[in-house]
MDAnalysis code that builds the backbone (N, CA, C; Angstrom):
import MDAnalysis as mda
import numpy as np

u = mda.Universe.empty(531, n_residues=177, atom_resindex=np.repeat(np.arange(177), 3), trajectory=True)
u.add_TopologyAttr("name", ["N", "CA", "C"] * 177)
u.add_TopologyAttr("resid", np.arange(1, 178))
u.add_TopologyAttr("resname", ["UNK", "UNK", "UNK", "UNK", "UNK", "UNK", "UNK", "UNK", "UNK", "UNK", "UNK", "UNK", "UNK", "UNK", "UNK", "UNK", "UNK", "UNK", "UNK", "UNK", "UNK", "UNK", "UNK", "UNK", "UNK", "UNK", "UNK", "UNK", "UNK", "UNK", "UNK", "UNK", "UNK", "UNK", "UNK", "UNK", "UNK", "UNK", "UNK", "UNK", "UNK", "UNK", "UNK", "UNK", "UNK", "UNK", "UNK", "UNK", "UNK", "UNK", "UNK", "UNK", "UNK", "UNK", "UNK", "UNK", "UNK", "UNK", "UNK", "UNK", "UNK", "UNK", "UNK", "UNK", "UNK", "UNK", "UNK", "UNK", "UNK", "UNK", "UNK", "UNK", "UNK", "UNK", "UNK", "UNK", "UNK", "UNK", "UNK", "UNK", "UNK", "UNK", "UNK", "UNK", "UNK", "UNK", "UNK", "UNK", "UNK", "UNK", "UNK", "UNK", "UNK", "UNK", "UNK", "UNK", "UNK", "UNK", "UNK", "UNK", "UNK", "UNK", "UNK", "UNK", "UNK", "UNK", "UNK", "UNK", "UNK", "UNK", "UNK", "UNK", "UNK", "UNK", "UNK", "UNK", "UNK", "UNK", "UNK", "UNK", "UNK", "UNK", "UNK", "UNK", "UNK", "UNK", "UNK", "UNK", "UNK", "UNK", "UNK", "UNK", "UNK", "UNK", "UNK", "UNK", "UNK", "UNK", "UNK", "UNK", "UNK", "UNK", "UNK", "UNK", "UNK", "UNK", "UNK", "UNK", "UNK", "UNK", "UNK", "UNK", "UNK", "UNK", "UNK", "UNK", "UNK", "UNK", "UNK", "UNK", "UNK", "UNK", "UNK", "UNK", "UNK", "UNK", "UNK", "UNK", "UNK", "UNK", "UNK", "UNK", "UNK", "UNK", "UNK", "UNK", "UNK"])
u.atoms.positions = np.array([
    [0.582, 16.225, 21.491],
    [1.681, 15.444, 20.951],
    [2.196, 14.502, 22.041],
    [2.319, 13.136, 21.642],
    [3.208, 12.038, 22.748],
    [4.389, 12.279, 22.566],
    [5.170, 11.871, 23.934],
    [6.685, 11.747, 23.704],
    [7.053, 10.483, 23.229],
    [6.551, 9.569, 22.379],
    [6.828, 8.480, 21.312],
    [7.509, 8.717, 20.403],
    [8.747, 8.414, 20.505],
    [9.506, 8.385, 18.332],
    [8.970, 8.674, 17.525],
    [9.011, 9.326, 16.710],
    [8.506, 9.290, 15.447],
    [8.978, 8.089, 14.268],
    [7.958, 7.671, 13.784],
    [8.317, 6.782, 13.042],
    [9.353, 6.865, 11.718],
    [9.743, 6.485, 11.020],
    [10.396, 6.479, 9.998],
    [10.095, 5.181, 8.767],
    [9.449, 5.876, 7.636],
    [8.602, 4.963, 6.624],
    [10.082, 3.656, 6.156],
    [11.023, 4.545, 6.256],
    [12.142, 3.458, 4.751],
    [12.076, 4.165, 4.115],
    [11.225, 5.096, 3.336],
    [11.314, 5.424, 1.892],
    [11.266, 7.195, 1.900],
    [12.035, 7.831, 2.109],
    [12.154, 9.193, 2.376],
    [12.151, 10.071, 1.221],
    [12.093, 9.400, -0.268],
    [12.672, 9.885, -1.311],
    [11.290, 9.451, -2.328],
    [10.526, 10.493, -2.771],
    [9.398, 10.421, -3.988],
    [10.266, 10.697, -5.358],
    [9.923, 10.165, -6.160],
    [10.815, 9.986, -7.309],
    [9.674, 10.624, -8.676],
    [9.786, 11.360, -9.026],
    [9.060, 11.878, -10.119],
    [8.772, 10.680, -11.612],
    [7.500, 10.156, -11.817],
    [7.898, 8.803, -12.801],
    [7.858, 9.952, -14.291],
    [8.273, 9.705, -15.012],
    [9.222, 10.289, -16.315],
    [7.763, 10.483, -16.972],
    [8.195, 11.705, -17.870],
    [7.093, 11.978, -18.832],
    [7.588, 11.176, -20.252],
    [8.389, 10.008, -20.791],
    [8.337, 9.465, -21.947],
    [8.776, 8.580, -21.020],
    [8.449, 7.291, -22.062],
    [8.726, 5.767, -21.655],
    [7.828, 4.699, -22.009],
    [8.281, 3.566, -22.224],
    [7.877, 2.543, -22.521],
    [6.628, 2.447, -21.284],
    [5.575, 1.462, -21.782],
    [4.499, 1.293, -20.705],
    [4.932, 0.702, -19.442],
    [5.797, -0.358, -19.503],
    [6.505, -1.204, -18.456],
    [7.002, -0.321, -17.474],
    [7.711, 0.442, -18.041],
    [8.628, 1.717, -17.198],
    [7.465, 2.793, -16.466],
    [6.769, 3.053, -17.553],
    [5.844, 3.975, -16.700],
    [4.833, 3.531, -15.572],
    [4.182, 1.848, -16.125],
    [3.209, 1.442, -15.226],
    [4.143, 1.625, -13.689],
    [5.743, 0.984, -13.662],
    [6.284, 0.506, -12.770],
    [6.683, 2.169, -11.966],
    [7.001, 3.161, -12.110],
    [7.216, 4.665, -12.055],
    [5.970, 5.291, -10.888],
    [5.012, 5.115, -12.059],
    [3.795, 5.547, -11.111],
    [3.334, 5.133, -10.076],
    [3.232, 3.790, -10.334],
    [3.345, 2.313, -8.793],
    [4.322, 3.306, -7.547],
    [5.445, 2.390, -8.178],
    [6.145, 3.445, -7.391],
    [6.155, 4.953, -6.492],
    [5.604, 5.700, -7.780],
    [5.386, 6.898, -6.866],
    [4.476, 7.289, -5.972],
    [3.091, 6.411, -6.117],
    [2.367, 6.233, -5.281],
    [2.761, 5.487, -3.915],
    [3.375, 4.573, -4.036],
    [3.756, 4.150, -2.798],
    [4.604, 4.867, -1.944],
    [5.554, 5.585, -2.603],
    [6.265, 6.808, -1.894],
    [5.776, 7.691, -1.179],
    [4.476, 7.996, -2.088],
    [3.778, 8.670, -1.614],
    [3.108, 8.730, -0.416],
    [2.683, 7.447, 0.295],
    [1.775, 6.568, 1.049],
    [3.243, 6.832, 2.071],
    [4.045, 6.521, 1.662],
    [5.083, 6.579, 2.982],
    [5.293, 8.378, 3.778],
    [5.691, 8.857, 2.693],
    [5.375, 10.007, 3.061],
    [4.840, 10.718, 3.538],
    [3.422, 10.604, 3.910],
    [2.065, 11.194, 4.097],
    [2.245, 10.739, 5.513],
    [3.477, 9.710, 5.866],
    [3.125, 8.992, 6.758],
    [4.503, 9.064, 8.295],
    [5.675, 9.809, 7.533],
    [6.649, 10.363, 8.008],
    [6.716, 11.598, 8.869],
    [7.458, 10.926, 9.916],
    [7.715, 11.221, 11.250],
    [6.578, 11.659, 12.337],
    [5.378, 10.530, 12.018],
    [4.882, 10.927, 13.231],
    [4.888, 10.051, 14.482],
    [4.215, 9.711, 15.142],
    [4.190, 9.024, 16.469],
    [3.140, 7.672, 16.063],
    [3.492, 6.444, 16.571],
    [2.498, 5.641, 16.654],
    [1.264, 5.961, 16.623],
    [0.832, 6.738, 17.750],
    [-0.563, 7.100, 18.159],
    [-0.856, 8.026, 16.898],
    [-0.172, 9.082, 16.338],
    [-0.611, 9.546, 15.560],
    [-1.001, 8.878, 14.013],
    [-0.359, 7.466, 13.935],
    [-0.628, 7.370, 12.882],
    [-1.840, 6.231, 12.822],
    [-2.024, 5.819, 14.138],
    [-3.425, 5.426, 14.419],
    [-4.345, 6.106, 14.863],
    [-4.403, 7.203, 14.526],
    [-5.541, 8.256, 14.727],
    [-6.831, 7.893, 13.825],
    [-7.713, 7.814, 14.395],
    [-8.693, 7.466, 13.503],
    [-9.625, 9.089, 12.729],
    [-10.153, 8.666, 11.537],
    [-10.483, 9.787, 11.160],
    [-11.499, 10.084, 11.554],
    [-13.087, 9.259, 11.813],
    [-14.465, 9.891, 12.530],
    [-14.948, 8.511, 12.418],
    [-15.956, 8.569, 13.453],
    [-16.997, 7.795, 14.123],
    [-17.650, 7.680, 12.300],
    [-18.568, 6.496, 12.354],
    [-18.021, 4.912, 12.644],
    [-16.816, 4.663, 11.436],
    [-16.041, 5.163, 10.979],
    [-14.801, 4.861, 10.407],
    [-13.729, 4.396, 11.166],
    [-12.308, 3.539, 11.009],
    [-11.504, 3.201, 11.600],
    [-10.510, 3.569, 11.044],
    [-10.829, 4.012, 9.902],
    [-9.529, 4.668, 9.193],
    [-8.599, 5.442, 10.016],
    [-7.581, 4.814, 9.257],
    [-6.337, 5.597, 9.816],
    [-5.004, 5.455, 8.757],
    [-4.338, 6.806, 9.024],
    [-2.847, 5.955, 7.964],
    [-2.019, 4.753, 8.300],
    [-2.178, 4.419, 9.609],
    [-1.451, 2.941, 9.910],
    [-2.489, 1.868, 9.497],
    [-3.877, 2.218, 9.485],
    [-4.449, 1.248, 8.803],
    [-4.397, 1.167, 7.487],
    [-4.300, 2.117, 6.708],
    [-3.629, 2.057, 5.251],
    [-2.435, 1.695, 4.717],
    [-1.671, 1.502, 5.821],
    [-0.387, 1.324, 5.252],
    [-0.348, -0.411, 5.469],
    [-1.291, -1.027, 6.641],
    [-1.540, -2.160, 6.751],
    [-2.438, -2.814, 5.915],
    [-3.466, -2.168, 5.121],
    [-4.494, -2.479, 3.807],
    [-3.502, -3.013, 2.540],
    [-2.271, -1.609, 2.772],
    [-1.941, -1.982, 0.916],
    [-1.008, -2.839, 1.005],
    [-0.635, -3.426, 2.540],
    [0.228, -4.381, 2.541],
    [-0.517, -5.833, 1.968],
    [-1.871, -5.559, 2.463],
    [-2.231, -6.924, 2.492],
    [-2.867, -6.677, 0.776],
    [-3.397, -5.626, 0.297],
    [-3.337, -5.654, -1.070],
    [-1.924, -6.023, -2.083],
    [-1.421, -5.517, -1.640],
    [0.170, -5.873, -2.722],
    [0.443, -7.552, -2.489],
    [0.133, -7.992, -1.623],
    [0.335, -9.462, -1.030],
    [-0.963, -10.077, -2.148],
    [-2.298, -9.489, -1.853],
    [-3.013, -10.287, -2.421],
    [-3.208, -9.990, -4.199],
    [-2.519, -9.172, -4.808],
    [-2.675, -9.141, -6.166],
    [-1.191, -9.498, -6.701],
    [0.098, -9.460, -6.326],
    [1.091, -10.065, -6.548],
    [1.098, -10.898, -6.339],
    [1.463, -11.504, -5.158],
    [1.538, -13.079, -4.397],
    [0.703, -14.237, -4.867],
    [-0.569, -13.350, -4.726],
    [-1.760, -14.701, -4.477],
    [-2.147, -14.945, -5.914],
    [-2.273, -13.887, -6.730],
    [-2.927, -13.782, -7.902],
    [-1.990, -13.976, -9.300],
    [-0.849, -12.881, -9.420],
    [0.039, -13.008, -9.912],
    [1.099, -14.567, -10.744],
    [1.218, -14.407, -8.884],
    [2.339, -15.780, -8.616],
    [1.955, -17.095, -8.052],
    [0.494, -16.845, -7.661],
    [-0.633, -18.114, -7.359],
    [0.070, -18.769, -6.324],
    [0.593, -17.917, -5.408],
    [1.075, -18.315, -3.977],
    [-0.453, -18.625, -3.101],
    [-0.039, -19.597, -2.383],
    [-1.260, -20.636, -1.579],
    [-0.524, -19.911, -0.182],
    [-0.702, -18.392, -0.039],
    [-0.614, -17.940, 1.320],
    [-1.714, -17.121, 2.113],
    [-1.779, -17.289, 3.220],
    [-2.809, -16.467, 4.327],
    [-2.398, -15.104, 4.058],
    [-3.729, -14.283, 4.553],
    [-3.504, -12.983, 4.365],
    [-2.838, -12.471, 5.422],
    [-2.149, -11.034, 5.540],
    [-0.967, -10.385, 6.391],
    [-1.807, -10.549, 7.846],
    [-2.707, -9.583, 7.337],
    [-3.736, -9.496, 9.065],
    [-4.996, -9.886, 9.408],
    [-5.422, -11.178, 8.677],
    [-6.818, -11.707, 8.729],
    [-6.815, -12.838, 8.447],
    [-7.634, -13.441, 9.694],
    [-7.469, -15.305, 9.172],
    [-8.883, -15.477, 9.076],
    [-9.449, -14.427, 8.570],
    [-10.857, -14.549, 8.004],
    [-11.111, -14.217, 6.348],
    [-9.443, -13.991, 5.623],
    [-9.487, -13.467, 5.023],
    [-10.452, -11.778, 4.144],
    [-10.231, -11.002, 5.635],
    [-11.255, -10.002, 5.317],
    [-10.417, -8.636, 5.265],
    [-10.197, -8.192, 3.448],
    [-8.834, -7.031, 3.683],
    [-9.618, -6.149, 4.380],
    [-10.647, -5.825, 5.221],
    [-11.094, -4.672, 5.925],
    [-10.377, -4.765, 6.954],
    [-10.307, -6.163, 8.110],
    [-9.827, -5.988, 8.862],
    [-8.299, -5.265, 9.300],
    [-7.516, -5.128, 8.343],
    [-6.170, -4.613, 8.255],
    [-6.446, -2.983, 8.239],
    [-7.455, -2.211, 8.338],
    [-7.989, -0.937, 8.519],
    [-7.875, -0.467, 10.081],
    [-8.082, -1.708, 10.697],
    [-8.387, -1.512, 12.546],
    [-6.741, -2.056, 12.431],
    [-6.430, -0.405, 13.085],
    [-4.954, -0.336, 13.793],
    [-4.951, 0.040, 15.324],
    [-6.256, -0.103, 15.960],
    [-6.324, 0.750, 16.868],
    [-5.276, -0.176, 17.893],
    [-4.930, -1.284, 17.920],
    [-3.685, -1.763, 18.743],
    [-2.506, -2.180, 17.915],
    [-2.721, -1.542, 16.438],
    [-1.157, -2.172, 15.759],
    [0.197, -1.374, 16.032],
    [1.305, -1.949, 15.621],
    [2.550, -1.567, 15.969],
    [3.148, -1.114, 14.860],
    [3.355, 0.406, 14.831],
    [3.631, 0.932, 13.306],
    [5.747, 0.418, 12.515],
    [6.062, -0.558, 13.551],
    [7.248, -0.666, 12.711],
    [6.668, -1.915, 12.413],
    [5.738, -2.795, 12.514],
    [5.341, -4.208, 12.305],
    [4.598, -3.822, 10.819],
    [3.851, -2.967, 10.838],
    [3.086, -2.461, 9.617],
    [3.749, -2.224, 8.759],
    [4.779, -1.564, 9.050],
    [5.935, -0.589, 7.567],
    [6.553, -2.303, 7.646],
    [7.320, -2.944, 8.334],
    [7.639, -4.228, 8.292],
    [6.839, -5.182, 6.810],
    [5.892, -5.306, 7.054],
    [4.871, -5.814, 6.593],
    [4.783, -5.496, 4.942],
    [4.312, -4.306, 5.246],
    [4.345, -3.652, 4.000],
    [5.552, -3.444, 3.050],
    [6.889, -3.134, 3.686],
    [7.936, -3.415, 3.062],
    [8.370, -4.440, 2.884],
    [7.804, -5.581, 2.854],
    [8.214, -6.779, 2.182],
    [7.270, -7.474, 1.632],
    [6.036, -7.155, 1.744],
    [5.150, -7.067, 0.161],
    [5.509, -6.504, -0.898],
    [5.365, -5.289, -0.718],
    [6.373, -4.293, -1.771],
    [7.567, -5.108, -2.552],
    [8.527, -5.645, -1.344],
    [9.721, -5.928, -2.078],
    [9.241, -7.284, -3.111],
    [8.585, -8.110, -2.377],
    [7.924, -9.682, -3.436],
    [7.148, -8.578, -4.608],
    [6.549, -7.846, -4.332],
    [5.848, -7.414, -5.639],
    [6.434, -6.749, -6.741],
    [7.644, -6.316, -6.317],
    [8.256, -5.494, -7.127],
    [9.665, -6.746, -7.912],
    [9.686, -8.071, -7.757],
    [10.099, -8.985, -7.992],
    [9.265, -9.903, -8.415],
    [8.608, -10.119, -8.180],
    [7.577, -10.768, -9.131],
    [7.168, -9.735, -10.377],
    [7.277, -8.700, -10.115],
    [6.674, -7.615, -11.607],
    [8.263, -7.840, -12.674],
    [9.169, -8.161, -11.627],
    [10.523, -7.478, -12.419],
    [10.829, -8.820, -12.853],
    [10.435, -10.162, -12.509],
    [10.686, -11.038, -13.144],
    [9.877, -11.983, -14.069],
    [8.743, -11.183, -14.438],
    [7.742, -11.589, -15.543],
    [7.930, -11.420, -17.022],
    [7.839, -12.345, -17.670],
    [8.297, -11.946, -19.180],
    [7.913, -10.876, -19.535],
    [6.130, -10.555, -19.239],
    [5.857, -9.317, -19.897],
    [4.284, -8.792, -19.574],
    [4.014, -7.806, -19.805],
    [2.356, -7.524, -18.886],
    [1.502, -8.552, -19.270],
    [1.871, -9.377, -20.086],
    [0.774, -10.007, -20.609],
    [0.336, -11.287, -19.874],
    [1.704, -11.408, -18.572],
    [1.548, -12.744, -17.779],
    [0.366, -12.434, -17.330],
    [-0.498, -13.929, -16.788],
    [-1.789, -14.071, -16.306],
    [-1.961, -14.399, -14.810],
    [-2.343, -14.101, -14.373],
    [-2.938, -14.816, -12.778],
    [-4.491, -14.821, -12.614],
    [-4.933, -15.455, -11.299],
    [-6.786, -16.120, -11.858],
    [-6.393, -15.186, -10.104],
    [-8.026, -14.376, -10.594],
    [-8.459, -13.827, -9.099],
    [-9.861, -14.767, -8.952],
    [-9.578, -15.341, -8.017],
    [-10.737, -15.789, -7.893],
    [-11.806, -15.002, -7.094],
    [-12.116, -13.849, -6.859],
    [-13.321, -12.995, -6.241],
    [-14.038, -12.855, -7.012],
    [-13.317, -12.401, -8.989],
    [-13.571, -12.363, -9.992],
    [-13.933, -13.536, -10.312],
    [-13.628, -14.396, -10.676],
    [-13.659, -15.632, -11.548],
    [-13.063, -15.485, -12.646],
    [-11.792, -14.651, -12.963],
    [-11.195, -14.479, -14.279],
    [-9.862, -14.347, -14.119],
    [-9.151, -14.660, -15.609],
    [-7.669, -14.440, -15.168],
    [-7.776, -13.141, -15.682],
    [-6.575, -12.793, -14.781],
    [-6.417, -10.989, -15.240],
    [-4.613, -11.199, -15.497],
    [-4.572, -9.804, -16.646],
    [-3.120, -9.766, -16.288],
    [-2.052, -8.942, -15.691],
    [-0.678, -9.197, -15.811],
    [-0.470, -7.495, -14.696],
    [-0.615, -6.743, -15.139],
    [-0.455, -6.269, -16.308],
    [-0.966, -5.167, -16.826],
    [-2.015, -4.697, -15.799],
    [-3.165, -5.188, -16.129],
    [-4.441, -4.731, -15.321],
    [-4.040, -4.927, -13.448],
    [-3.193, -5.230, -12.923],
    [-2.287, -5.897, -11.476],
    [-2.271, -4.160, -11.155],
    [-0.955, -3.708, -12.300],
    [-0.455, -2.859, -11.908],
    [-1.181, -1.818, -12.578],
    [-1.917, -1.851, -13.020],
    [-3.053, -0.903, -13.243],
    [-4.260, -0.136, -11.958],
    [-4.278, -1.780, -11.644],
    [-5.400, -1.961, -10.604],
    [-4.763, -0.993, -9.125],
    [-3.201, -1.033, -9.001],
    [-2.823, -0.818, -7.428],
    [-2.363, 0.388, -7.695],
    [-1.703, 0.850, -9.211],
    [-2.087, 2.268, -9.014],
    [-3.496, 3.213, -8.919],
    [-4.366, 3.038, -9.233],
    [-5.384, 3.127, -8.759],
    [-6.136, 3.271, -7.389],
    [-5.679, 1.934, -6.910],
    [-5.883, 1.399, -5.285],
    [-4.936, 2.704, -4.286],
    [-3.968, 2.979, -4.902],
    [-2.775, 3.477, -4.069],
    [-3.304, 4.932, -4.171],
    [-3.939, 5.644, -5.869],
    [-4.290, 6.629, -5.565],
    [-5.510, 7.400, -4.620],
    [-6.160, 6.627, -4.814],
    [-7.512, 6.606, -3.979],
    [-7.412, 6.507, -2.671],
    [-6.414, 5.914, -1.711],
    [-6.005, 5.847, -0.586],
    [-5.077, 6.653, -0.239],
    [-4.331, 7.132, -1.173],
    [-3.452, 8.551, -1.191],
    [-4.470, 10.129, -0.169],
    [-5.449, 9.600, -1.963],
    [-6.261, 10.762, -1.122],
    [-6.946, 10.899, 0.286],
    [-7.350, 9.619, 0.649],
    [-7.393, 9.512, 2.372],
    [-6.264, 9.915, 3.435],
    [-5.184, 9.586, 2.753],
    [-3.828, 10.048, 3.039],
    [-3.817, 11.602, 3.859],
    [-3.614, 12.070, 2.928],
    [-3.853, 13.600, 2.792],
    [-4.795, 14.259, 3.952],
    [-6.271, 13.531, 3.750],
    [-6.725, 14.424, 4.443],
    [-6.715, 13.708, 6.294],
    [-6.393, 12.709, 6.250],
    [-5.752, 12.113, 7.777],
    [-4.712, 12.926, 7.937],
    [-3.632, 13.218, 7.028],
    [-2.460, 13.747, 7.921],
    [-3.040, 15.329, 8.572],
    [-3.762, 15.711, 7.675],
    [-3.756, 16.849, 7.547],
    [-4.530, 17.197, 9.298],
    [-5.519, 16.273, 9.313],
    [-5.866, 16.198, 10.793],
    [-5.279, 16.322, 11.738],
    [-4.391, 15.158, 11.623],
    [-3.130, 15.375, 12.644],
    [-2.435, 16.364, 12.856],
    [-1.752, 16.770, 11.724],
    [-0.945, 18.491, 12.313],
    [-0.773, 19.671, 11.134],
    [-2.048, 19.240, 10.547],
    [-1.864, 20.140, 9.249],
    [-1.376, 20.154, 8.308],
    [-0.207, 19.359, 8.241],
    [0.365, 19.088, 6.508],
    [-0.239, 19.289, 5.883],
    [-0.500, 19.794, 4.629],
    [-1.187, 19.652, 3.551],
    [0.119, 19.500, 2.014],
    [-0.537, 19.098, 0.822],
    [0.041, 19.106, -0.303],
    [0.550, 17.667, -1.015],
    [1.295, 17.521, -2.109],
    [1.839, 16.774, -2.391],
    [1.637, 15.680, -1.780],
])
C-alpha cells in the first residue's frame, strides 16, 4: 500500500433503478446505475492503485476505464447525439484505446473528465424530445437513435463493470456488487 490519498469518485451513492416505469425512466436508472457502479468499484483507493494494470500484454486498469467511458459518453452523446465537431478526451489520433493506458494519468483529471461527460450526457438525454431523436455515427454509416445511445452505454458500462470487479478485486480483494 502507498502513502497516497485515496481517491474519492463524486458519486458515493448507487441508487437501485425501480422495478416499474416508463422506458425513459428506466433506460435513464440503469445508465445511471451502472455508472455508480464504475465509481464505486473505484473508491478510496490510491492513484497507483487504480492504475494497476491487470496482466501482461493488457493495460487495463480501472483508471483506464474510468478514462474509456469518459471518452465513450463524450463520443456517443456529444459527437453523435448532439453532432458536436469536438476532439476526443485523450487521443488526437482519435483512438478510444488509447484512454486505457493510464500508466502516467492523474486520477482526479480522469474522474474530472469523466464527470463532465457524464454531466453533458445526462443533459443532452434530459433535453431531447424523445428516444426517438437521431444522431449519424459515422464508424457505422447510420443514424442511430438514443434509444439505441442509451442502450448501447448501458451495455458498454456493463461489460466494463465486469472488468471492474475483477481489477478491484486484485488490488485488495473486494469482491461483490
Amino acid at each position: 500500500m502507498t502513502s497516497q490519498p485515496t481517491v474519492s469518485t463524486g458519486w458515493s451513492e448507487r441508487v437501485d433503478p425501480p422495478l416499474t416505469g416508463g422506458e425513459r425512466e428506466s433506460l435513464r436508472a440503469y445508465l445511471d446505475f451502472h455508472r455508480a457502479t464504475l465509481a464505486m468499484k473505484c473508491e478510496g483507493l490510491t492513484d497507483d492503485e487504480l492504475r494497476r494494470q491487470s496482466m501482461p500484454p493488457s493495460a487495463l486498469s480501472l483508471l483506464g476505464l474510468v478514462r474509456h467511458m469518459a471518452e465513450v459518453e463524450r463520443a456517443w452523446f456529444r459527437r453523435v447525439i448532439n453532432a458536436e465537431d469536438i476532439a476526443h478526451v485523450w487521443s488526437d489520433k482519435g483512438d478510444y484505446q488509447e484512454a486505457y493506458d493510464a500508466t502516467t494519468a492523474s486520477a482526479p483529471k480522469a474522474f474530472d473528465a469523466w464527470h463532465a461527460e457524464v454531466a453533458h450526457a445526462r443533459r443532452i438525454e434530459r433535453a431531447a424530445t424523445s428516444l426517438e431523436v437521431t444522431g449519424h455515427q459515422p464508424r457505422w454509416g447510420a443514424d442511430v437513435s438514443l434509444r439505441l445511445v442509451m442502450l448501447h452505454m448501458i451495455h458498454e458500462y456493463a461489460r466494463h463493470n465486469g472488468h471492474a470487479d475483477f481489477l478491484r478485486e486484485g488490488i485488495d480483494g473486494s469482491v461483490g456488487a
